[in-house]
Wavefront OBJ file of the C-alpha trace (Angstrom):
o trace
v 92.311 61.039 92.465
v 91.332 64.895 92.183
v 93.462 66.863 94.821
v 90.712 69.842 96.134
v 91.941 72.862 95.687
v 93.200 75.708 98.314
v 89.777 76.925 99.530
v 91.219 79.241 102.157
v 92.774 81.698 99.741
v 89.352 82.430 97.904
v 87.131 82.085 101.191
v 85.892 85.980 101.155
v 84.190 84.928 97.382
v 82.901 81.866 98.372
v 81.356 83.850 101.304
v 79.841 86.333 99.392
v 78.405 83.594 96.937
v 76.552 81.702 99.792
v 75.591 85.205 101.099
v 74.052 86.253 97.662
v 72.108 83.058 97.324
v 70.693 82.664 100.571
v 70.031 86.257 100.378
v 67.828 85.901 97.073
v 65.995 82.791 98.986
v 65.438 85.339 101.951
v 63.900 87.643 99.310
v 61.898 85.032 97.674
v 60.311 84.243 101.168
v 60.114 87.332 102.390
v 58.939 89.450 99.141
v 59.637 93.109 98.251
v 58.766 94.141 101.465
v 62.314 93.001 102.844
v 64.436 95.475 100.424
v 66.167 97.196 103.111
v 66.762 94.125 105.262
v 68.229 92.666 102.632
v 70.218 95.361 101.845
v 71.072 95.739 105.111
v 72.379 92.527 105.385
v 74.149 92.719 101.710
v 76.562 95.620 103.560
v 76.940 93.268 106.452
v 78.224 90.714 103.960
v 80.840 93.394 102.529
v 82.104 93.766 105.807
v 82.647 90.207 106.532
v 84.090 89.581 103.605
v 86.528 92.435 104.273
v 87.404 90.788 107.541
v 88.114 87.567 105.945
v 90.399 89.470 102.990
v 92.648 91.287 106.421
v 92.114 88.852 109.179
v 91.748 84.821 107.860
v 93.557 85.077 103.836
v 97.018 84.731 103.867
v 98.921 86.322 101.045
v 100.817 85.528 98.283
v 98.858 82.331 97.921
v 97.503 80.724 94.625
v 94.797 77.894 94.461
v 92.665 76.633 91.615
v 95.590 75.738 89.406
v 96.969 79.365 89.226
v 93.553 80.942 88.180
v 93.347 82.536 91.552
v 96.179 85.252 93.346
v 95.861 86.185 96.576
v 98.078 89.042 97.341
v 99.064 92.764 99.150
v 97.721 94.274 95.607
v 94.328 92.071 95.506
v 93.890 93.061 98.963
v 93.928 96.371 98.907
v 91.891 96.671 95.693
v 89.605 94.271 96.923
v 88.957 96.745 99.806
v 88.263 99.454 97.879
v 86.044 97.988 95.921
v 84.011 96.684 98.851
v 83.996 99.980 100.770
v 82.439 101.507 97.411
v 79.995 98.729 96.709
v 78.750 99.207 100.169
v 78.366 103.122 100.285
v 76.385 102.623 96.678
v 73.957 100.150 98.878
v 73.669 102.403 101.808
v 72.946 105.481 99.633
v 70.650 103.926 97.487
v 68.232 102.579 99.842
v 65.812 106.118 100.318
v 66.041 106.982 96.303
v 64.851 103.242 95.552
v 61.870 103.851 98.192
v 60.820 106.887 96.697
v 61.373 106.211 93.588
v 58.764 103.030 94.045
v 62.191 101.169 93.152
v 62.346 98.756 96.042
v 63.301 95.196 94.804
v 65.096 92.722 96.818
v 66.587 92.047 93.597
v 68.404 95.736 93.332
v 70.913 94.415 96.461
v 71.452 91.624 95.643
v 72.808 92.509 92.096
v 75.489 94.807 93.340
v 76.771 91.792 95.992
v 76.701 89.338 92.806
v 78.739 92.287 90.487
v 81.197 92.700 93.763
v 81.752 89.282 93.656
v 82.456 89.191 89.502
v 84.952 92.279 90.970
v 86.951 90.371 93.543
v 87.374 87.453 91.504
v 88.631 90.107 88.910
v 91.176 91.229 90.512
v 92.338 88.276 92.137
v 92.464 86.984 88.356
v 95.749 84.292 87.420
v 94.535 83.425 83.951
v 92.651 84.491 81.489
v 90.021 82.887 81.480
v 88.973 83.517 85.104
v 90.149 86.921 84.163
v 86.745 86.255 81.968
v 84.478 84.964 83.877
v 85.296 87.579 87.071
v 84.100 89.955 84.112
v 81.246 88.674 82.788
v 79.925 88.054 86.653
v 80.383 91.632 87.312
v 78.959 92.459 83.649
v 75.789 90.651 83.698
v 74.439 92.155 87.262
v 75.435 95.666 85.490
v 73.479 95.368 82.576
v 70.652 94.985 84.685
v 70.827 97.223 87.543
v 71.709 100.125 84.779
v 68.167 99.026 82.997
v 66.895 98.579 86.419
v 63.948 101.332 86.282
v 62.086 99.795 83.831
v 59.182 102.563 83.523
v 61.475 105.148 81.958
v 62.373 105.476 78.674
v 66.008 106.555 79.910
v 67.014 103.723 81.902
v 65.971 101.218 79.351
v 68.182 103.230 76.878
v 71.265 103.010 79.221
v 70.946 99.354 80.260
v 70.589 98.625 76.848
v 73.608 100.650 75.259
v 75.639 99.335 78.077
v 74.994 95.811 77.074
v 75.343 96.550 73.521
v 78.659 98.064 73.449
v 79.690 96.043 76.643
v 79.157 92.746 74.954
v 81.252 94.337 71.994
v 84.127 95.172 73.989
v 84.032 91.315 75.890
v 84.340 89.960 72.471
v 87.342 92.286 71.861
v 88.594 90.984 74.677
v 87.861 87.279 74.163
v 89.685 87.588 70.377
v 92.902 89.092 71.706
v 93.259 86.442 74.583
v 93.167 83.842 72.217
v 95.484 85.094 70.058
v 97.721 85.590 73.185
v 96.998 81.854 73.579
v 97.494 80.539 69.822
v 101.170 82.304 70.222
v 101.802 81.511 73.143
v 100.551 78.064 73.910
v 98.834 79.213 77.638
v 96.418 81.381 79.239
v 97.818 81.417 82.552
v 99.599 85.101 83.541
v 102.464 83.029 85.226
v 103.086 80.741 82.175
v 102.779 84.104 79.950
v 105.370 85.680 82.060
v 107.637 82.741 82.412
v 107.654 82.835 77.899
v 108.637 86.586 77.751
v 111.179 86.581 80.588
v 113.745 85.263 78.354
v 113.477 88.841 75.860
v 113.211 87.289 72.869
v 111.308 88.798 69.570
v 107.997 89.333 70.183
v 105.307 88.647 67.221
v 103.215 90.922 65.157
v 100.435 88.310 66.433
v 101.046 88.911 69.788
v 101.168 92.362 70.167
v 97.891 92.415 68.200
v 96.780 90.236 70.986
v 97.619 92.790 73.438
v 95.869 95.310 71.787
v 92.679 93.462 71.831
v 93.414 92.595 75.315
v 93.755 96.834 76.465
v 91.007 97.719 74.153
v 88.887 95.368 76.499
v 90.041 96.579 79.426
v 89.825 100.350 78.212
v 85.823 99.997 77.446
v 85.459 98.623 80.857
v 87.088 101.452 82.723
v 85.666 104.188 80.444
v 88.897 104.975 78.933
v 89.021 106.819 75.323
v 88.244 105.369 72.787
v 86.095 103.383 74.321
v 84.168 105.874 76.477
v 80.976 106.576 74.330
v 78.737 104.832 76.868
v 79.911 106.492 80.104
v 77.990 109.832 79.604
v 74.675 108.081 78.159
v 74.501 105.871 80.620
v 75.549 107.640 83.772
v 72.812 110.429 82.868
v 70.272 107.339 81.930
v 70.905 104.614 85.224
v 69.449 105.984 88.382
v 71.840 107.926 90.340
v 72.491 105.014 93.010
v 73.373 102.974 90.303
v 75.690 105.610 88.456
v 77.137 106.416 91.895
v 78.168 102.284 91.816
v 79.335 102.735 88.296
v 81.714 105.573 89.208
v 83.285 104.258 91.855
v 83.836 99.784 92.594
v 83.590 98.909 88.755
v 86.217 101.524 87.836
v 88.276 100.418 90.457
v 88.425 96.586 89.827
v 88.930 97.384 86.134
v 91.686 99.563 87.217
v 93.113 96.728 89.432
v 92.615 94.187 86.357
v 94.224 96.630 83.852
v 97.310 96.991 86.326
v 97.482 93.011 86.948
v 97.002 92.046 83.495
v 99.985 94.698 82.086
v 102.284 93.998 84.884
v 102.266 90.312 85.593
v 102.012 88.768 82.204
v 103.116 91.384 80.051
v 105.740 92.676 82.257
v 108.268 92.185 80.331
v 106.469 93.352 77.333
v 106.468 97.454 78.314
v 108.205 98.721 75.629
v 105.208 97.174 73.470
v 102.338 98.009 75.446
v 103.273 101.138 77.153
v 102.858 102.987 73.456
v 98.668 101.566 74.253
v 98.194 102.817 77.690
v 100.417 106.296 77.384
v 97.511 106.417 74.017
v 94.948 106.406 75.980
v 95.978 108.175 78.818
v 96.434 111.188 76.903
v 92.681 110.939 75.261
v 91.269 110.632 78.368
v 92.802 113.560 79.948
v 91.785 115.563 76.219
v 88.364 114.439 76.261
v 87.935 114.599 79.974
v 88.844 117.925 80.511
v 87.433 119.734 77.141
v 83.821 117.090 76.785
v 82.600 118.641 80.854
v 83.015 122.154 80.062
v 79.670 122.476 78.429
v 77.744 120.088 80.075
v 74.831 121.428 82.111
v 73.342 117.958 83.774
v 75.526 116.795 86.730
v 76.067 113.259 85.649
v 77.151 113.403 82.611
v 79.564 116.002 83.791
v 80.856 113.591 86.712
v 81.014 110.793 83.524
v 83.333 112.869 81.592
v 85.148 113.623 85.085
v 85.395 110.072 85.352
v 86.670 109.727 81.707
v 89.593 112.246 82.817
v 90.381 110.723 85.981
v 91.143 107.595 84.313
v 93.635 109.418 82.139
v 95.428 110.328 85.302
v 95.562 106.992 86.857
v 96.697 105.574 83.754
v 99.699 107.539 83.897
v 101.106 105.595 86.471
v 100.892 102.177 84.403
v 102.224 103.883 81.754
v 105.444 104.300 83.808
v 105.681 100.549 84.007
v 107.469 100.850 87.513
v 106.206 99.855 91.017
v 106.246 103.668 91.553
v 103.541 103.602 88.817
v 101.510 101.167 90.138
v 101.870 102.767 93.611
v 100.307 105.979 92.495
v 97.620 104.453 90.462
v 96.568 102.457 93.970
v 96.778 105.593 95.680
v 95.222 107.850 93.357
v 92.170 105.262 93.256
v 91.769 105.144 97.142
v 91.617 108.515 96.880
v 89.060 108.711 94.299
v 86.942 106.713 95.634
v 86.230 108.932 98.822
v 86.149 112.371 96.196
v 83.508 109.980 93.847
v 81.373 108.545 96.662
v 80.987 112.141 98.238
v 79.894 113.760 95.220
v 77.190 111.623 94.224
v 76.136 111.252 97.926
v 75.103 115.477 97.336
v 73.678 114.573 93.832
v 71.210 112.528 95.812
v 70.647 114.821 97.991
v 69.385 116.957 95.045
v 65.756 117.137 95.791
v 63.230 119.945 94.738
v 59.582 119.030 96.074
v 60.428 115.530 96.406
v 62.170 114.930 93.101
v 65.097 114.907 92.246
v 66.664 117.557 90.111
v 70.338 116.754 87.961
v 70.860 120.063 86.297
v 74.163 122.087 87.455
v 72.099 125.359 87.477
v 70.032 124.130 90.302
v 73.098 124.356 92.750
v 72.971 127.787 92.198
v 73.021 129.777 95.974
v 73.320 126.172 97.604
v 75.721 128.089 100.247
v 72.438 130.161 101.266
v 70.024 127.496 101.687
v 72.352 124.408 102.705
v 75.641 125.520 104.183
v 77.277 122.355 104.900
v 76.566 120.776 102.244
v 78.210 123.095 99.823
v 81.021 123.360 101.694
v 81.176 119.668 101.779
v 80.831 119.620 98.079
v 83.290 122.456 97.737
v 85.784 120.398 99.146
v 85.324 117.709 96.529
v 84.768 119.941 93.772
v 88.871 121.449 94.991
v 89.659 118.258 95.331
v 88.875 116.875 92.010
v 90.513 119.989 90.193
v 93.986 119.152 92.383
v 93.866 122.141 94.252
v 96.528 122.000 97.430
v 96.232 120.646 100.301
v 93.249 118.572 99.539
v 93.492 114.759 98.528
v 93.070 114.824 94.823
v 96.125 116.798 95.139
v 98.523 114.462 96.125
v 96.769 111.805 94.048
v 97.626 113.246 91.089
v 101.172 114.412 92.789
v 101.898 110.640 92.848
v 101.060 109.536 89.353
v 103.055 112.715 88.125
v 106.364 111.830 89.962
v 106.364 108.523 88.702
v 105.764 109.629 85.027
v 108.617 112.010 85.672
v 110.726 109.441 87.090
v 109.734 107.166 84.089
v 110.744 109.677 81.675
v 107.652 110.394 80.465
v 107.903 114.155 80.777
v 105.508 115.387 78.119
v 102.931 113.091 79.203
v 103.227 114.662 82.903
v 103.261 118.335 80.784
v 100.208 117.597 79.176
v 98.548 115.995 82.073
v 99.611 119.341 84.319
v 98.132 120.939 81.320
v 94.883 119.395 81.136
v 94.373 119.706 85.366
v 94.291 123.382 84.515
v 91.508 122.875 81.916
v 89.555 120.620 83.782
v 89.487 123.152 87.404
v 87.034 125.358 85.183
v 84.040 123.305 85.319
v 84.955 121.968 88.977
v 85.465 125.628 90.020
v 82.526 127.115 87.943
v 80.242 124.418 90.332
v 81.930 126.423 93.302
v 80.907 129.556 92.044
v 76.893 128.839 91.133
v 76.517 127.505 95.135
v 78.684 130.290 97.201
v 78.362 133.889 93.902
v 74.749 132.756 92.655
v 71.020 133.952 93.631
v 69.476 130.475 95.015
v 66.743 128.745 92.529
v 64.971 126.195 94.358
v 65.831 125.481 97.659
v 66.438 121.448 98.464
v 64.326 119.369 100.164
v 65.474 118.831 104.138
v 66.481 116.537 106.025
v 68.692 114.939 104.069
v 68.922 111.869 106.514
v 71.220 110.100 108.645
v 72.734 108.007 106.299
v 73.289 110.565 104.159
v 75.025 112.819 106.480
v 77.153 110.278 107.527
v 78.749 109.267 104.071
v 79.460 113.088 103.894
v 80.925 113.487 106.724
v 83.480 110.738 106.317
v 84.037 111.390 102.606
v 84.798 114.919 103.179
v 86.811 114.706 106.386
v 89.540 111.860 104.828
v 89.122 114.053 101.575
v 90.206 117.407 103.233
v 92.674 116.264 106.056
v 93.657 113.065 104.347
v 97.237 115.421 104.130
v 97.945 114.849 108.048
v 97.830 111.451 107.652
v 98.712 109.750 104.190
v 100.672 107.199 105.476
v 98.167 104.433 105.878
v 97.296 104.760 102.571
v 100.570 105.418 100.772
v 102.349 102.944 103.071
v 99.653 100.275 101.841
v 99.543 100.905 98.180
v 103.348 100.558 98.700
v 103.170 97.138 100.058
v 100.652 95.916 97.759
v 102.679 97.279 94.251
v 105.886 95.533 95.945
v 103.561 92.128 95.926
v 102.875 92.856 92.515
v 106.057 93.421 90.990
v 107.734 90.326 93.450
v 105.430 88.003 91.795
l 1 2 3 4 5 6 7 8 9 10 11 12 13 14 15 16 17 18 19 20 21 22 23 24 25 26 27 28 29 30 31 32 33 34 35 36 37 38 39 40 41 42 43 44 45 46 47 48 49 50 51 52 53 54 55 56 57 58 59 60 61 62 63 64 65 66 67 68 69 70 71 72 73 74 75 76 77 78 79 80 81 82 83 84 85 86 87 88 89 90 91 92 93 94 95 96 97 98 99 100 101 102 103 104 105 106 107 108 109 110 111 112 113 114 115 116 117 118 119 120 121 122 123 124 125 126 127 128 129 130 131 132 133 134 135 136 137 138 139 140 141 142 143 144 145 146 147 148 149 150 151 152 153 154 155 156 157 158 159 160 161 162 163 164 165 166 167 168 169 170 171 172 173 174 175 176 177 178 179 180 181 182 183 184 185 186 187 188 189 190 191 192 193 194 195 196 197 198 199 200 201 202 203 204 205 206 207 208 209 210 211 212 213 214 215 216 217 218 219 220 221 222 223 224 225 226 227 228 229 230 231 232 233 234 235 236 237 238 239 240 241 242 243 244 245 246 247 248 249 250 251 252 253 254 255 256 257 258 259 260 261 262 263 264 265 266 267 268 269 270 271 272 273 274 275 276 277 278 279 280 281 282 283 284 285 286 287 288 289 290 291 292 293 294 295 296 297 298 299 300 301 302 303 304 305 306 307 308 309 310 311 312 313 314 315 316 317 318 319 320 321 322 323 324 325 326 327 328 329 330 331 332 333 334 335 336 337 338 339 340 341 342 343 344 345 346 347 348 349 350 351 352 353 354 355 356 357 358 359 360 361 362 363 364 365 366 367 368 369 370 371 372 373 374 375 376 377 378 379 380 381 382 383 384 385 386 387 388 389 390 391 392 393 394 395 396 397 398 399 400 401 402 403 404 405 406 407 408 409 410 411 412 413 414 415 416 417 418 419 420 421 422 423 424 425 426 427 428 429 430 431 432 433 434 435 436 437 438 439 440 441 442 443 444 445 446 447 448 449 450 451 452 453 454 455 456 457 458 459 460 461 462 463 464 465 466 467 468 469 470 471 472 473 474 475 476 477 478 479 480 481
């Protein structure tokens, strides 16, 4: 007799499953008409599943054979990626309007590639690992090809999927050569064959380096980056906004998992990979933005860097590590979401405008909102006492602690570097004569993700310890499984 699996453990997916179907029949009943409701109701559904992931999961728990960990670290990763998958929905909703955009379809997708995010991150195996991916992959390909009249969206939904479908079968190829050497796919059966320290195989580590090269493409990390600036400048800016932010954070989460529970043993071997790639990403971040003149694609190779910093703390291979990378991506999120909430609210005569130059005397025509966006554009570049500064303070300590002093040197280095394009932004709105003035009001929903963004981003100093205290509890779970 089949035993049913653990449902309780997985209950916040399941939810958002149901949601996301009866949502589409809602939308099929209702027609286009119901975009907002629907999206309305798709951020309701992030917030109940949110309760479910505090209030009704207990952690550590496993069901489905293995394939699914609940823990601290899924927890908190889960939140974040919620909390950015819902400020992508909330800020999206007037761009899709005017942009003649509205599709009940456009919601729905980001609750299906949250749910392919969760089950990500809560990934026990390998294969689920794969599926959580795909899930998530699938609803991006579309919603990045989503504005099917221009030339430009077509091109990045269709690079995306290109290059994305190249990097899954990376992926696929290295976990089954983890598999054919090892004899299982499951992280805790992985573990349980390297905890003994025995010779590791040529095969193997080849496996693992099919495995990270994955996992690189899917958080934009060199050398797999080439589709982050293309598409971010191609996908409407809701949808880049989403890519910037609750994707990057659950492949974050999956990179961590996937290094430190099955491989965990393995970090002399795989910490050569990730301190690699760490260091290209910071490079490429930091020298690729200073000539860019469109917005996006400067935020995409500001993304590209970032990921070079959080990387350093998996590269130390030590809960510290993984503490600062959960910190640093909490705090990234808020920097992220605020800074493409003022990209949308980049308007010129009702449309929208993506060029750097056009910020140019933003001080003189909207005050608050280049102050606002000064305070992400300091942040970002690590300037004291702002967030970003003791998110990269974190990842820097532990490389230090690690040992890994010239990858902290080069990383201090490369900060430097990359404050000239975030400062140079700072400079067009408060030294430069105004262009264009932007189009007012920008609207309550609007105003509101800026306000929040920019409040935890500038005084998030007084009061770290919610955050740091959590990321601290979830790395412990990590590391105690």
């Amino acid at each position: 007799m089949t035993q049913i699996p653990d449902l309780l453990p997985a209950l916040p997916e399941i939810f958002l499953a149901v949601a996301g179907m009866a949502l589409l029949m809602l939308g099929a009943f209702k027609g286009d008409g119901a975009t907002r409701l629907v999206a309305y109701l798709t951020v309701m559904s992030f917030v109940i599943a949110g309760f479910l992931l505090l209030v009704v999961v207990d952690t550590p728990a496993e069901t489905f054979n293995g394939m699914f960990v609940a823990d601290d670290f899924a927890v908190f990763m889960k939140i974040l990626a919620l909390l950015g998958s819902a400020f992508a929905v909330i800020m999206s909703q007037r761009f899709i309007e005017r942009e003649q955009m509205a599709r009940i379809e456009f919601p729905v997708l980001f609750l299906f590639a949250t749910l392919g995010m969760m089950m990500m991150i809560s990934a026990g195996d390998l294969l689920s690992l794969y599926l959580g991916l795909e899930l998530q992959s699938l609803s991006l390909y579309v919603v990045a090809a989503f504005r099917r009249d221009t030339v430009r969206s077509s091109e990045a939904g269709l690079k995306y999927f290109v290059l994305g479908a190249l990097s899954s079968g990376m992926l696929l190829y290295g976990a089954s050569l983890v598999y054919g050497f090892t004899g299982t796919t499951s992280f805790s059966g992985l573990a349980e064959a390297f905890a003994g320290g025995g010779e590791v195989g040529i095969g193997l580590i080849l496996g693992i380096v099919f495995v990270s090269a994955g996992l690189a493409f899917k958080v934009s990390a060199v050398p797999f980056h080439m589709w982050t600036p293309d598409v971010y400048e191609g996908a409407p800016t809701p949808v880049t906004a989403f890519f910037a932010v609750a994707p990057k954070i659950a492949a974050i989460a999956l990179f961590v998992r996937v290094m430190i529970d099955p491989f965990g043993e393995l970090v002399q071997q795989w910490q050569q990979i990730v301190l690699a790639i760490s260091i290209l990403s910071m490079i490429l971040g930091a020298y690729a933005a200073i000539n860019q003149t469109n917005i996006k694609r400067l935020m995409a190779y500001s993304s590209i860097g970032h990921v070079g910093y959080a990387l350093m703390g998996l590269a130390a291979g030590s809960e510290a590590g993984v503490r600062g990378v959960l910190v640093y991506m909490a705090i990234y999120l808020a920097m992220n979401v605020g800074t493409f909430a003022c990209i949308l609210c980049m308007r010129v005569n009702g449309r929208m405008v993506e060029g750097i130059k056009d910020l140019s005397g933003l001080s003189r025509t909207h005050p608050m909102m280049a102050l606002v966006l000064a305070v992400f554009m300091f942040s970002m570049a690590g300037i004291p006492p702002l967030a970003g500064f003791f998110a990269k303070l974190q990842v820097f300590l532990a490389a230090i602690d690690a040992g890994l002093i010239t990858l902290a040197v080069i990383g201090g280095l490369t900060s430097v570097v990359g404050a000239f394009y975030y400062i140079r932004i700072i400079k067009l709105m408060y030294f430069d004569d105004p262009v264009e003035s932007f189009d007012r009001p920008i609207g309550n929903d609007m105003t509101l993700v800026l306000t929040g963004t920019g409040l935890f981003t500038a005084f998030f100093f007084l009061f770290p310890a919610p955050i740091v205290d959590a990321a601290a509890r979830a790395a412990a779970s990590l590391f105690a499984g």
